[in-house]
C-alpha positions in Angstrom: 131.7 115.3 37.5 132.8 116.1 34.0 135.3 113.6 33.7 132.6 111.3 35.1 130.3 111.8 32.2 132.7 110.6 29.7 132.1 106.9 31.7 129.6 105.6 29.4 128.1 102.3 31.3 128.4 99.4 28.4 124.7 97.8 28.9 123.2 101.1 29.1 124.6 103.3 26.7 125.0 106.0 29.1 126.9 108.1 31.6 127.2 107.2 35.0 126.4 110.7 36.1 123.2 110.7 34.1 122.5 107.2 35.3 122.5 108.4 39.1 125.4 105.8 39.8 127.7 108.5 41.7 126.7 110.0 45.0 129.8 111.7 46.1 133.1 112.4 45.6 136.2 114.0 47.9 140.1 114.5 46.9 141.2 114.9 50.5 144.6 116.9 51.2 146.5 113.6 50.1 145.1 113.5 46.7 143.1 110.3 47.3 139.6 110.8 45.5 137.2 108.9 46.9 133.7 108.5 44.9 130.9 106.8 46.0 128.9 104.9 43.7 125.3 102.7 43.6 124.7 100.3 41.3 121.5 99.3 39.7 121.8 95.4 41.5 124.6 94.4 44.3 127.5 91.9 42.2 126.5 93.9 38.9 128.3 92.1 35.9 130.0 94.8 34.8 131.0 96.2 38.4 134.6 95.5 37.6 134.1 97.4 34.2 132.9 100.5 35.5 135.4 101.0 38.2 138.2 100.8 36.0 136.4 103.3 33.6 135.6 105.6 36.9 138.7 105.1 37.9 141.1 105.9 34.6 138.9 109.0 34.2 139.8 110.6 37.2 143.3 109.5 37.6 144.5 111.4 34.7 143.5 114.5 36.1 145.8 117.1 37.9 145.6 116.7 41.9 144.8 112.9 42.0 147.2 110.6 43.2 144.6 107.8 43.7 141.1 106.9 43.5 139.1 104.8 45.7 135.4 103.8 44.6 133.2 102.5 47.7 129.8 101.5 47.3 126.6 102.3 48.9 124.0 99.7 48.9 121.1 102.4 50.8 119.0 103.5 49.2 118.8 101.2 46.3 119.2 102.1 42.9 115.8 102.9 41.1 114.8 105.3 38.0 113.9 107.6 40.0 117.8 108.0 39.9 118.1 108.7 36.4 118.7 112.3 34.7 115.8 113.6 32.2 118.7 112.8 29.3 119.3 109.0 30.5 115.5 108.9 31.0 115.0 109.9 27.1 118.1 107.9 25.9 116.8 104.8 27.3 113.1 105.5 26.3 111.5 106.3 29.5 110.4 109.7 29.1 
């Protein structure tokens, strides 16, 4: 998840940890990491964006071959998602 918070989402100003965008991730034996990601709408702008950010984050690191970002539509996105930091950052605390 560390490298993950580096991935600071361009609209929001924030990380897409904080932002509750990742749900999971697996590095299997064949050092494909997989994440699993929600967006805040389905065909976000900046989908494209973000996994190329997600994914140059984590393919730098040691034991990753490959990354793979899939995307999980249930449940939605809402901010109830969102981190106490990303709930102060974006002034709903």
């Amino acid at each position: 998840m560390l490298a993950l918070s580096q991935v600071i989402d361009p609209d929001f100003r924030v990380d897409v940890v904080n932002l509750g965008f990742i749900n999971e991730i697996d590095l299997n034996d064949q050092d494909l990491c997989t994440v699993n990601m929600t967006l805040t709408v389905l065909g976000c702008p900046i989908m494209g964006t973000l996994e190329e950010m997600v994914v140059n984050a984590l393919d730098v690191l040691d034991g990753v071959e490959q990354v793979k970002i899939e995307y999980r539509l249930k449940p939605a996105w809402s901010v109830e998602r969102l981190s106490p930091y990303a709930k102060a950052m974006l002034g709903l605390s």
